[in-house]
BALO-971186 format. One line per 5 residues: number of its first residue (from 0); their letters; for each residue x, y negated, z negated of N, C-alpha, C, O. Coordinates in steps of 0.2 Angstrom, whole numbers. Each point is the difference from the previous one (the first is absolute). Example, Ala and Ser with C-alpha at 12.3 -4.5 7.8 and 13.67 -1.06 7.14 Angstrom:
2
0) AS) 66:28:-39:-4:-6:0:4:-6:0:5:1:-3 | -7:-6:7:4:-6:-1:-4:-5:-3:3:-6:-1 .
end
This chain:
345
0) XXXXX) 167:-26:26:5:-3:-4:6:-3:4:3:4:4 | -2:-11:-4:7:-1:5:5:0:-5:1:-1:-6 | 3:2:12:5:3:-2:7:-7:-1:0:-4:5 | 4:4:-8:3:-8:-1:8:3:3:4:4:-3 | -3:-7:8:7:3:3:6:-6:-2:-1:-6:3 .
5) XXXXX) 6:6:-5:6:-5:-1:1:-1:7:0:3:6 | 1:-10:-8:2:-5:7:6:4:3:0:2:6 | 4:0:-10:6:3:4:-2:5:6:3:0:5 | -8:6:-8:-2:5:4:-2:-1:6:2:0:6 | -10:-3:-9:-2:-6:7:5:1:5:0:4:5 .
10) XXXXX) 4:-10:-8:4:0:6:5:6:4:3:-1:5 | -5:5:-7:3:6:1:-2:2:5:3:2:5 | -11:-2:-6:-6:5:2:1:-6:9:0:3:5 | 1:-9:-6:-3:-3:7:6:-1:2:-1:0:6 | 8:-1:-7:7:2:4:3:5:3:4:0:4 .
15) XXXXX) -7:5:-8:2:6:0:6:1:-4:0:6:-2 | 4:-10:0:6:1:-6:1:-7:-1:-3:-5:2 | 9:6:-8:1:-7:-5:6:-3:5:4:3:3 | -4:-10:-5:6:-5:-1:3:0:-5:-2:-3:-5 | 7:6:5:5:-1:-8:4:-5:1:3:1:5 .
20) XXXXX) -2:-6:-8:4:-6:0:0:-5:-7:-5:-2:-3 | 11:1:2:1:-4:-6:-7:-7:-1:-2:-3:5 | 1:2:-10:-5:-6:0:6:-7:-5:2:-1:-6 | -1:-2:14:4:-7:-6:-3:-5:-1:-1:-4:5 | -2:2:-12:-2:-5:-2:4:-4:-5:4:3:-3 .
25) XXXXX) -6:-13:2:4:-1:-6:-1:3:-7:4:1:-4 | -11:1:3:-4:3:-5:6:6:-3:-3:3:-5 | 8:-1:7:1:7:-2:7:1:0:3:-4:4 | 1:8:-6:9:-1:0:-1:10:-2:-4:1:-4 | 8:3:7:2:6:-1:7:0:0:4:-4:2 .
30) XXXXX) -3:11:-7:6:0:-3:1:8:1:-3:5:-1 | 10:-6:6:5:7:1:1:3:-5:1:-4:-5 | 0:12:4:5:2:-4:2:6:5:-5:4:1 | 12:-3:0:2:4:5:6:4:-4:3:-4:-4 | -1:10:5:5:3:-3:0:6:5:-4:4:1 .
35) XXXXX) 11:-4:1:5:3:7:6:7:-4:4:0:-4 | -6:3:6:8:5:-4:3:5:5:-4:5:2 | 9:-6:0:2:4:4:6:5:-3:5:-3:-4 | -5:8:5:1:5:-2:7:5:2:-3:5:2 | 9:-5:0:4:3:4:3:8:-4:-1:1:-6 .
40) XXXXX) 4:3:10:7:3:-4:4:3:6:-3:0:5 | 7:1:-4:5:3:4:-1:8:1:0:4:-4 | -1:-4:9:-1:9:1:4:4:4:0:6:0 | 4:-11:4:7:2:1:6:-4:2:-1:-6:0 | 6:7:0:6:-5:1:7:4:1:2:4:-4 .
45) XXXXX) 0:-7:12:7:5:1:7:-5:3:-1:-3:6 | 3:2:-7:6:-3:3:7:3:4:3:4:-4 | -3:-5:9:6:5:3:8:-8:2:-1:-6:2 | 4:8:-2:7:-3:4:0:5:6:-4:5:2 | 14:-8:3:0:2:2:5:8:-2:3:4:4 .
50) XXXXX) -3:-4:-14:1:7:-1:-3:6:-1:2:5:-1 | -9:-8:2:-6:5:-3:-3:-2:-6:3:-2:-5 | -11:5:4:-1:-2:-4:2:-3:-7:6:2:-1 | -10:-5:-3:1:-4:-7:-4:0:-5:-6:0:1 | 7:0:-6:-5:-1:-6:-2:-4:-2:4:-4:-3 .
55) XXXXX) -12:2:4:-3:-7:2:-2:-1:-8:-2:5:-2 | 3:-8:-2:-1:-4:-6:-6:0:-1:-1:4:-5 | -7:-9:10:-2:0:-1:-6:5:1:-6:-1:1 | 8:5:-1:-6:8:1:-2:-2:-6:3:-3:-5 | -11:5:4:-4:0:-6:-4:-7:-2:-5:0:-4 .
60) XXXXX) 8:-5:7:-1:-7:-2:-7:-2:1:-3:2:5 | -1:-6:-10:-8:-1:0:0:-8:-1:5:-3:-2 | -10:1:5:-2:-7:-1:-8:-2:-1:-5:2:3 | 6:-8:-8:-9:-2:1:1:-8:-1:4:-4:-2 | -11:2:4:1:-6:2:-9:-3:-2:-4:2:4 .
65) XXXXX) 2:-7:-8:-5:-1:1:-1:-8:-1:4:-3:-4 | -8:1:9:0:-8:-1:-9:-2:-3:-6:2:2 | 7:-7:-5:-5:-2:-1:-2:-6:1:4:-5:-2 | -11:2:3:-3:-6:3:-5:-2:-4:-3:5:-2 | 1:-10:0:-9:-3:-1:0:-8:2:3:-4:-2 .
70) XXXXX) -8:3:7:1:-8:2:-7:0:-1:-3:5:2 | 0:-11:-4:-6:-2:3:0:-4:2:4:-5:-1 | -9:6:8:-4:-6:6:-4:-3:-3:-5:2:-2 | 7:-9:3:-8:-4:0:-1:-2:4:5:-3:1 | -12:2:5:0:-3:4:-1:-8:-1:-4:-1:-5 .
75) XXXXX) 5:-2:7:-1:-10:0:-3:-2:3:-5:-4:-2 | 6:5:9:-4:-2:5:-2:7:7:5:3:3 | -12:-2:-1:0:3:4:-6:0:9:-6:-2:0 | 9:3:3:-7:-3:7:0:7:5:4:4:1 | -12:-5:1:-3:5:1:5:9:0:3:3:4 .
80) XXXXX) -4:-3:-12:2:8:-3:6:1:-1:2:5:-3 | 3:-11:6:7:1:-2:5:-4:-2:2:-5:3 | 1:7:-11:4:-6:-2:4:-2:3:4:2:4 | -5:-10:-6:5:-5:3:5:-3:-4:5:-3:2 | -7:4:-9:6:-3:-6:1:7:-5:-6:1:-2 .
85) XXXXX) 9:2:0:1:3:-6:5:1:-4:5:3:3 | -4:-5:-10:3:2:-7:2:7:-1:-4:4:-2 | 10:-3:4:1:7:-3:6:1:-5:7:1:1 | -11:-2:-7:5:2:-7:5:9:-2:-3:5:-2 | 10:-6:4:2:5:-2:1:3:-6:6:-1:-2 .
90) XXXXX) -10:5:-3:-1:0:-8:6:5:-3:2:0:-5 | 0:6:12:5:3:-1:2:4:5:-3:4:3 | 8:-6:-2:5:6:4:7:1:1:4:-4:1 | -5:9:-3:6:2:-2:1:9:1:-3:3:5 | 6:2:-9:0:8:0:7:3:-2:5:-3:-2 .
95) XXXXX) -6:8:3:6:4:-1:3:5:2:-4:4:3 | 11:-2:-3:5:6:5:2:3:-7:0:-1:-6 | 3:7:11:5:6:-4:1:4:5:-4:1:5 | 10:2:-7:4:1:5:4:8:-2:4:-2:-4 | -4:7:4:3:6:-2:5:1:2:-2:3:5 .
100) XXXXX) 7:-3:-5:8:1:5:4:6:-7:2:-1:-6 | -1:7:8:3:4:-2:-1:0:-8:4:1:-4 | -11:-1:3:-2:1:-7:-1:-6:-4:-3:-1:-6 | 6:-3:9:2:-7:-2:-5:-6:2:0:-3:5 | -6:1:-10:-5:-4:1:1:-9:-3:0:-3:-5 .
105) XXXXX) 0:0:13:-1:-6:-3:-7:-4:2:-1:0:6 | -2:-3:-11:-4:-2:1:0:-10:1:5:-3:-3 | -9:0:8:0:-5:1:-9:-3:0:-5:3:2 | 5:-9:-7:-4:-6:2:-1:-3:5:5:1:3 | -10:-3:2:-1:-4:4:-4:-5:0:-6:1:-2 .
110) XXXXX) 9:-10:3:-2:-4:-1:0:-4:7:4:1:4 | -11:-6:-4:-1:-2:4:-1:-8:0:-5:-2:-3 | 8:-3:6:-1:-8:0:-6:-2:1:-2:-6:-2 | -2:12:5:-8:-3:1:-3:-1:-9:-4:-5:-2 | 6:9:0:-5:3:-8:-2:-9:-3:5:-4:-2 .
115) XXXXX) -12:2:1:1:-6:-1:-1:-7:4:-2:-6:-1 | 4:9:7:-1:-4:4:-9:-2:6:-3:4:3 | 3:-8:-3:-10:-2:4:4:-3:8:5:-4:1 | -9:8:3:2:-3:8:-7:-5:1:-5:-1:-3 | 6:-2:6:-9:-3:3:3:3:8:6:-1:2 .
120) XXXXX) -9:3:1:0:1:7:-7:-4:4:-5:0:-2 | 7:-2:6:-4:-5:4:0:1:8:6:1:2 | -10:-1:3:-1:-1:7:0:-5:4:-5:-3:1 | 10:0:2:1:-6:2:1:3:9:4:5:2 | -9:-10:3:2:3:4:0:8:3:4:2:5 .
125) XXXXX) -9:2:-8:2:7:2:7:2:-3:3:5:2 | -1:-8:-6:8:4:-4:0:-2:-7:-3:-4:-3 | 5:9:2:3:0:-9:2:-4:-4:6:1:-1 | -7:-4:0:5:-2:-5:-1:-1:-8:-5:-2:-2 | 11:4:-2:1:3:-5:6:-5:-5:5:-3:2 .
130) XXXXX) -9:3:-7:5:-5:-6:-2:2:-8:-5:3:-2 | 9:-3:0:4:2:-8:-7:-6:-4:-2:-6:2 | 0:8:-7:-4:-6:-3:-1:-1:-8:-3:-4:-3 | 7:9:2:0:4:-7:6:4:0:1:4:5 | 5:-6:-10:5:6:-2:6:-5:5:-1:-6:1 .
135) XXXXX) 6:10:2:5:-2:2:1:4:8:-4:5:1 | 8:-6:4:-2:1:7:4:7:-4:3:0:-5 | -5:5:10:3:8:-2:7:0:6:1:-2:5 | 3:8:-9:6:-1:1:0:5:10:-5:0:4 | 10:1:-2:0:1:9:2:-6:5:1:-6:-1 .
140) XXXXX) -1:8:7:-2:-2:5:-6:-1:2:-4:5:1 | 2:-11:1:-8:1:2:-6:5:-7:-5:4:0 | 7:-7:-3:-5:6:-6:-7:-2:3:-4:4:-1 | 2:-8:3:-7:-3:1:-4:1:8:-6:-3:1 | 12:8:3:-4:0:5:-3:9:1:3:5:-2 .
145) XXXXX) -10:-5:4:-2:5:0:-7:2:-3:-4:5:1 | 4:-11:-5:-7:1:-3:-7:-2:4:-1:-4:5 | -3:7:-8:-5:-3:6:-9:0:-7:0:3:-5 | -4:-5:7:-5:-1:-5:-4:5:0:-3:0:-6 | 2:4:10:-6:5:-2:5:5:-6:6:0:-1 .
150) XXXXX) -12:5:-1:5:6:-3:3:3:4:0:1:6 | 3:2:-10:6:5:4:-4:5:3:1:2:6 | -6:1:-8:-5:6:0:-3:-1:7:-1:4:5 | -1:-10:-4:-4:-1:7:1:3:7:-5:3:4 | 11:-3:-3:0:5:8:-1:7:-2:0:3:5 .
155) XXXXX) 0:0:-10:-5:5:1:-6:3:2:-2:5:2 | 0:-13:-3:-8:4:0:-2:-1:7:4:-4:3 | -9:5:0:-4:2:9:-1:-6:1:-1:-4:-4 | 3:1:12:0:-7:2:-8:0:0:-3:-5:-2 | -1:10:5:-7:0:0:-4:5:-4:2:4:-4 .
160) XXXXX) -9:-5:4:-5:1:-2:3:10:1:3:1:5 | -5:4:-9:4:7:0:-6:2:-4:-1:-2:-5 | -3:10:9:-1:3:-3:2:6:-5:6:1:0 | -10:2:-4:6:7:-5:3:5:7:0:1:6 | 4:1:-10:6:4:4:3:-2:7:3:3:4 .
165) XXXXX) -7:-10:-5:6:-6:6:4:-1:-1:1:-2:-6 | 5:2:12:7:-1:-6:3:-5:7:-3:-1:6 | 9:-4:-8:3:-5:2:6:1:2:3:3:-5 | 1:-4:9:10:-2:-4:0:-7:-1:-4:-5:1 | 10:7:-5:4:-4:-6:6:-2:3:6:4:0 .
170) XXXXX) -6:-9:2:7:-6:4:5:-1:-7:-1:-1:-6 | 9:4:13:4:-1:-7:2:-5:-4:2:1:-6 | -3:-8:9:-1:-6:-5:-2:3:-5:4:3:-4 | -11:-3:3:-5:1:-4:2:4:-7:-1:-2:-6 | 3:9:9:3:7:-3:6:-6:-5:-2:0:-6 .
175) XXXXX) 8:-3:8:4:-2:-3:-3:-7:-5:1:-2:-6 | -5:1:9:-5:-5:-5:-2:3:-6:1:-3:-5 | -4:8:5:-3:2:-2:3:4:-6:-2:-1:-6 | 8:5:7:6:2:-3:4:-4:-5:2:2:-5 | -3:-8:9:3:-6:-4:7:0:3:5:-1:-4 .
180) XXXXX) -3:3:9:6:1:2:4:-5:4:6:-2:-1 | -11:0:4:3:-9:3:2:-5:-3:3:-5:3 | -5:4:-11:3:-2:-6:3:0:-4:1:-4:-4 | 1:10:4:4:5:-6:7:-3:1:3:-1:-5 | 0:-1:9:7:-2:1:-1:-7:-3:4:-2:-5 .
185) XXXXX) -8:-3:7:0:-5:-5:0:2:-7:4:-1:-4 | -11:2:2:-1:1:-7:4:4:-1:-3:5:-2 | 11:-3:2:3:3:-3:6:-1:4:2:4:3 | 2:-11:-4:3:-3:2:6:-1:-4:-1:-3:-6 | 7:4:8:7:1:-5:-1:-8:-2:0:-3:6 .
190) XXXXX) -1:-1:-10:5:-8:-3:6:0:1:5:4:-1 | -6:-11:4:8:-3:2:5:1:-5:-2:-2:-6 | 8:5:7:5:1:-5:2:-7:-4:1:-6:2 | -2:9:-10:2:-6:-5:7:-4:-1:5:3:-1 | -4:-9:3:6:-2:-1:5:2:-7:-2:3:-5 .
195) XXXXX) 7:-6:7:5:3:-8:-1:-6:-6:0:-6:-1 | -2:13:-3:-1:-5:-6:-11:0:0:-2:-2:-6 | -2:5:10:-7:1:-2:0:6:-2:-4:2:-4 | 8:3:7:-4:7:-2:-2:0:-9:4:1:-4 | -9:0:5:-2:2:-8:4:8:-2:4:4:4 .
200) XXXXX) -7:-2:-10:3:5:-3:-7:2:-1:-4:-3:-1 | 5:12:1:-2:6:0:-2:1:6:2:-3:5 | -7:10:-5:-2:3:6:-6:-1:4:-5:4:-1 | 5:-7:5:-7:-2:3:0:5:6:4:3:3 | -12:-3:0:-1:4:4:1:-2:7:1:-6:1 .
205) XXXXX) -2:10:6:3:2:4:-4:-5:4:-6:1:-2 | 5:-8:7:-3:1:7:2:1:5:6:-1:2 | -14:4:2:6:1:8:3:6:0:-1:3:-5 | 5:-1:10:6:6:-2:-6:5:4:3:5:1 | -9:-4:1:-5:4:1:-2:0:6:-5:2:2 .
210) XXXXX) 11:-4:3:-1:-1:8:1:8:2:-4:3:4 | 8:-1:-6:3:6:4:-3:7:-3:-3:0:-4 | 5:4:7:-2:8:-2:-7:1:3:-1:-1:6 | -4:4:-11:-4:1:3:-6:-8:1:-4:-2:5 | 4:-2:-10:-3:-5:-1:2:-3:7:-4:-2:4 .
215) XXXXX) 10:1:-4:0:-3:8:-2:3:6:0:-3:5 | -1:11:-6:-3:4:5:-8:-2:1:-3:1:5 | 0:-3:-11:-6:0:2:-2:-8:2:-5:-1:3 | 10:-5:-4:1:-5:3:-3:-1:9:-4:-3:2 | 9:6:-1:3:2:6:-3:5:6:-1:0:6 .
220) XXXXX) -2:4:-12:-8:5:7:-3:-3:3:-2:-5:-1 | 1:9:5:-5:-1:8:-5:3:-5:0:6:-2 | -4:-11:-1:-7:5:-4:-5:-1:6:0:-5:4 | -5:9:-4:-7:3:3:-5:2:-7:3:3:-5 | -7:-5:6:-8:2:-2:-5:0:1:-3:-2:5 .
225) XXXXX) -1:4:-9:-7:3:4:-4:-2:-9:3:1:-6 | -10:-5:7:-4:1:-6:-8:6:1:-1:3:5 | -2:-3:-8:-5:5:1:-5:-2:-6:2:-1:-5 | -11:0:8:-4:-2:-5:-2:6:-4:-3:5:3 | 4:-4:-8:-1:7:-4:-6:-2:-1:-3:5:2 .
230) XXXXX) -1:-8:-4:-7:-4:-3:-1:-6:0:5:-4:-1 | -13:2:0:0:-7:2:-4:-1:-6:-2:-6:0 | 1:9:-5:-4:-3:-5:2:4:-6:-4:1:-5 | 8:1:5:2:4:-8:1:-4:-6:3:-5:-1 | -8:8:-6:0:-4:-4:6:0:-5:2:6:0 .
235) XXXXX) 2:-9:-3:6:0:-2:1:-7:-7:1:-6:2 | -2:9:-7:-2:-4:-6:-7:-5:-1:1:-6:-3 | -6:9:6:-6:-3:1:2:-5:6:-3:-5:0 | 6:5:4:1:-5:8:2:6:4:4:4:-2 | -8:-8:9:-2:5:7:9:-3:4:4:-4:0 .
240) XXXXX) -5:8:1:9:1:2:1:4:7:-3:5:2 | 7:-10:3:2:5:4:6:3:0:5:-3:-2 | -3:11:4:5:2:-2:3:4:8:-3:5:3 | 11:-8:-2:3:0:6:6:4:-1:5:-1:-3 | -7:7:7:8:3:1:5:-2:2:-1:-3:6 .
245) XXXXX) 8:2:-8:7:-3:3:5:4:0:3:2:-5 | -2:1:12:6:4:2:6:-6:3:-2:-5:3 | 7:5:-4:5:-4:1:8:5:1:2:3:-5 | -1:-4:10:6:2:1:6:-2:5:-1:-3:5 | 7:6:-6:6:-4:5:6:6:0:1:2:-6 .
250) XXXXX) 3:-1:11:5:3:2:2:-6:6:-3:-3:4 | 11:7:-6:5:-4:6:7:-1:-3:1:3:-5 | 4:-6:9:8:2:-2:0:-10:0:-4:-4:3 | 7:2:-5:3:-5:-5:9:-2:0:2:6:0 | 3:-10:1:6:-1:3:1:-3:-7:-5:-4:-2 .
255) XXXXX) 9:4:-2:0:-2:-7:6:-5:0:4:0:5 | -3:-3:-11:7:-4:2:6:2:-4:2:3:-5 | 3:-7:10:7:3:2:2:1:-10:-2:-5:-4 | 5:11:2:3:-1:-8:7:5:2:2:3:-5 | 0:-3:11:5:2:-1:6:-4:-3:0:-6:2 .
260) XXXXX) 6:10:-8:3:-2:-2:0:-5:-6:4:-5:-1 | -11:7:-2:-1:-7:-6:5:5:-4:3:-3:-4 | -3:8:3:2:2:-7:11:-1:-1:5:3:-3 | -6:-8:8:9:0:-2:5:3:6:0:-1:6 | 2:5:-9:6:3:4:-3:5:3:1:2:6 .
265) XXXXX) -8:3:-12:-3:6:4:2:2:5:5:4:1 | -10:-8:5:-1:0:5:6:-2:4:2:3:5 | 2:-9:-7:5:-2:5:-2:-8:4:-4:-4:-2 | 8:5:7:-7:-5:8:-4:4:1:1:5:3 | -7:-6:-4:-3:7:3:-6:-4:3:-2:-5:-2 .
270) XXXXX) -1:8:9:-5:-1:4:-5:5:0:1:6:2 | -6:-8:-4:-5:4:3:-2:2:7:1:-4:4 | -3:12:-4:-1:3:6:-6:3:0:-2:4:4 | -3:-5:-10:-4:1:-2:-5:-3:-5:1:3:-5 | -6:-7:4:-2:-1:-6:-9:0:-1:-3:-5:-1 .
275) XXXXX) 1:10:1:-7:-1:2:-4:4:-6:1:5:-3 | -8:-10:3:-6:7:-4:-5:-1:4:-2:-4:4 | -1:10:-7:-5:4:4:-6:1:-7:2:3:-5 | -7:-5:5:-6:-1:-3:-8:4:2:-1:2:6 | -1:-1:-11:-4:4:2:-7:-1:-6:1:4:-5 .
280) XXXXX) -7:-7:4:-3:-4:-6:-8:2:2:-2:-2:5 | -2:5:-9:-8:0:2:-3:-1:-7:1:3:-4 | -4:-7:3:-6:-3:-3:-6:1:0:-4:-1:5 | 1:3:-11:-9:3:1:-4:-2:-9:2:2:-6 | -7:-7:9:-3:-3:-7:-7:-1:1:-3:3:4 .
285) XXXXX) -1:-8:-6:-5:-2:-1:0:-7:0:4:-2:-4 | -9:-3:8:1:-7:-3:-9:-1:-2:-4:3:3 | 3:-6:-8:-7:0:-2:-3:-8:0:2:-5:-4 | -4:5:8:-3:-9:2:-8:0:-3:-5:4:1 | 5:-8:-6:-6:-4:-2:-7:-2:3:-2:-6:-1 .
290) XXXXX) -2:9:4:-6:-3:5:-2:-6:-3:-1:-5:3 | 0:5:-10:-5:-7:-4:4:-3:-1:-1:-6:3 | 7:6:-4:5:-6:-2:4:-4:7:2:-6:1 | -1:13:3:5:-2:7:6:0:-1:4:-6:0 | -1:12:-3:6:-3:0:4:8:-2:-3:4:-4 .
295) XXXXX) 11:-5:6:3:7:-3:-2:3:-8:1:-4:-4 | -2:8:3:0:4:-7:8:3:-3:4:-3:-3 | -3:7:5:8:5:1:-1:3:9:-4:1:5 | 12:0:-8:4:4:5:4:4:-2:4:-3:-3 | -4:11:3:3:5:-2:4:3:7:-4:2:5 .
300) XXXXX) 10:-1:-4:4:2:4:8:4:-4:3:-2:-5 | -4:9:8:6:5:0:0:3:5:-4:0:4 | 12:3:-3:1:4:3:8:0:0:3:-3:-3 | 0:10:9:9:0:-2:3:-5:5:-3:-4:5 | 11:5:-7:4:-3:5:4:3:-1:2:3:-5 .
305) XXXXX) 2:-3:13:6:3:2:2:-3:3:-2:-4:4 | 11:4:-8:5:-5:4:7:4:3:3:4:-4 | -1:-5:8:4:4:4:8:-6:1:-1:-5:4 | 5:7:-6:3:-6:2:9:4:2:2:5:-2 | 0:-8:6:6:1:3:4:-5:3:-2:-5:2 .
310) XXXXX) 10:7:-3:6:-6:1:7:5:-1:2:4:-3 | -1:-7:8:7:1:1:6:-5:3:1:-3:5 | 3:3:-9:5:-5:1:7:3:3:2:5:-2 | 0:-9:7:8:0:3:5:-2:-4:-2:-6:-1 | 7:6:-2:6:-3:-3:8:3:2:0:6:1 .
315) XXXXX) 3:-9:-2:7:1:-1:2:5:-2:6:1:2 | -9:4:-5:1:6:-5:-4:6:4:0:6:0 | -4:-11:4:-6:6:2:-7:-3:0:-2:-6:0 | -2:13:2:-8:0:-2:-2:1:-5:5:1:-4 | -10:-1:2:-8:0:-7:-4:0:2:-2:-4:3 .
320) XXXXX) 0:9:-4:-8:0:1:-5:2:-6:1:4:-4 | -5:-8:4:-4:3:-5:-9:0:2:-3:-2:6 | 0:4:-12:-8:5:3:-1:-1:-3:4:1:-5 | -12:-6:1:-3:2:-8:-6:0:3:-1:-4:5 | -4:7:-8:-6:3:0:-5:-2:-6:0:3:-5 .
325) XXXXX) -5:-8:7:-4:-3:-9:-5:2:2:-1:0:6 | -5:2:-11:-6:4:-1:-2:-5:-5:3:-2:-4 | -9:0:5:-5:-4:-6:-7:1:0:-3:4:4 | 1:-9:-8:-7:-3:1:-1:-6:-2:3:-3:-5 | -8:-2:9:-2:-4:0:-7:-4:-4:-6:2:3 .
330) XXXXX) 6:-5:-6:-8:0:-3:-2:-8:-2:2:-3:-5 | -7:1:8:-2:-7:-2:-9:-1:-2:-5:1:3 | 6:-4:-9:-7:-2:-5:-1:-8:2:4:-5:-1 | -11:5:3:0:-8:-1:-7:1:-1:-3:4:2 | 0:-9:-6:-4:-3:-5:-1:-8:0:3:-5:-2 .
335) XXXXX) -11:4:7:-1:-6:0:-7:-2:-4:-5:3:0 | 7:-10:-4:-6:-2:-5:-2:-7:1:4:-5:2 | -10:6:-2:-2:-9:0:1:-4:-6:-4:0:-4 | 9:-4:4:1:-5:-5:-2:-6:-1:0:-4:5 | -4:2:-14:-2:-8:1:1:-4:1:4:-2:-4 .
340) XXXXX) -7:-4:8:2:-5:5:-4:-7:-6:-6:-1:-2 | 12:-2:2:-3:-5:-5:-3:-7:3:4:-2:4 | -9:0:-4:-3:-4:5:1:-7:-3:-2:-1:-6 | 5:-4:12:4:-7:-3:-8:-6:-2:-5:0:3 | 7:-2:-7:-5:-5:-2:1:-5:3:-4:-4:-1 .
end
């Protein structure tokens, strides 16, 4: 009896391992859905003068933070294996914060100028370029620079052909691509303040404002990683799937910016003689790539963070110093599907 081997295996059997790589045709448009939540609480907090310790307020204090995305790609045009035009409709992005300060919770909306908004991104020359074609240009500086046409998922995966339990590193471009991290300050960009006489009434929600803390700690890492073929042909809702371990991690210290004295009188003139944080972030997930189809499935990543931050100010009156200590978890879902491509008459 012979035996009927899938093309894909074949190909296994005579390279020795697989090429994993996105497949871009016009025939096909996939759609992100990614959801980010980052997790904090204070674990410790001390402040001293030059009288001696103080009773720091914010001991106990918790925070959460989750943002959320769905765009879909459509590719328009593509040459040998890689797009050169594509449509990327923003359907939703937006998310939500909350904040615990001394028992006392306030909760905040997160809105984004993208939501709504269709880029076409285009190759002109070996460079990007990038235009609004749908919706209204999004609020920021430069909101449009940074995008690039493949998925964000791509530098994960092995430059070459990788058998099981072959593993690669992961360039931190990539890592931050992949994160959505290189984007995130755009998509999530304060709008220009309303002149007198537009601000509407009631309460709308927050954007932007998500630079600093820990979000901007992970901005800002030196990330490193490593991917791993767990299998090359695992079946996973009736399709043969390849399934990649993802370790990602980063530490390092960070020089943060000057806020001495925003609070008034507090502080005085005061100079910083100190303002620094210290990060500490490991990541451990699954990415599940499609062998029939070519292309990301999900991506499952958690893991803690630790932020270390210290500052100390000079003034008129004296020293300050202060110490806080944040403990979290990090956790990111993403979810890709193939969406139908309506074909022009």
């Amino acid at each position: 009896m012979n035996a009927i081997v899938p093309s894909f295996v074949a190909g296994l059997l005579l390279s020795g391992g697989p090429t994993l790589a996105t497949k871009y045709s016009t025939d096909r448009a996939l759609r992100f859905g990614l959801e980010a939540t980052i997790e904090m609480s204070m674990t410790s907090m001390s402040v001293e003068t030059d009288e001696g310790p103080v009773e720091a307020a914010s001991r106990g204090s918790s925070s959460e933070i989750t943002y959320e995305e769905v765009h879909v790609d459509r590719v328009m045009t593509a040459e040998e294996g890689k797009p050169t035009k594509v449509r990327r409709s923003f359907e939703k992005v937006g998310g939500s914060s909350s904040v615990t300060f001394n028992d006392n919770l306030r909760e905040t909306e997160l809105e984004s100028s993208f939501e709504g908004v269709t880029l076409e991104l285009v190759v002109e020359d070996g460079e990007v370029e990038c235009e609004v074609v749908e919706g209204s240009t999004p609020d920021g500086d430069d909101p449009l620079a940074g995008h690039r046409l493949e998925t964000f998922l791509d530098g994960l995966l092995p430059a070459d052909a990788v058998e099981v339990d072959g593993t690669w590193d992961i360039e931190k471009d990539a890592i931050l691509r992949a994160l959505r991290l290189d984007v995130r300050r755009a998509l999530y960009a304060r709008p220009a303040p309303a002149a007198e006489g537009e601000r509407g009434g009631g309460r709308r929600g927050q954007r932007g404002g998500m630079g600093g803390g820990s979000s901007g700690a992970l901005e800002a890492a030196d990330w490193k990683g490593t991917g791993k073929l767990l299998s090359a042909d695992k079946e996973i809702d009736g399709v043969s799937c390849s399934v990649i371990e993802i370790k990602l991690e980063a530490s390092g210290t960070r020089e943060l910016s000057q806020r001495a004295g925003r609070r008034g009188g507090a502080l005085g003139a005061a100079s910083a003689l100190e303002n620094s944080e210290s990060y500490d972030v490991r990541l451990e997930g699954k990415l599940v790539f499609s062998n029939e189809d070519q292309r990301p499935v999900s991506l499952t990543l958690d893991g803690p963070l630790h932020v270390d931050t210290r500052r100390e100010y000079s003034t008129s009156e004296g020293s300050r110093k202060t110490h806080a200590v944040q403990d979290g978890r990090i956790e990111y879902k993403i979810e890709v599907s193939e969406e139908a491509v309506e074909t022009e008459k």
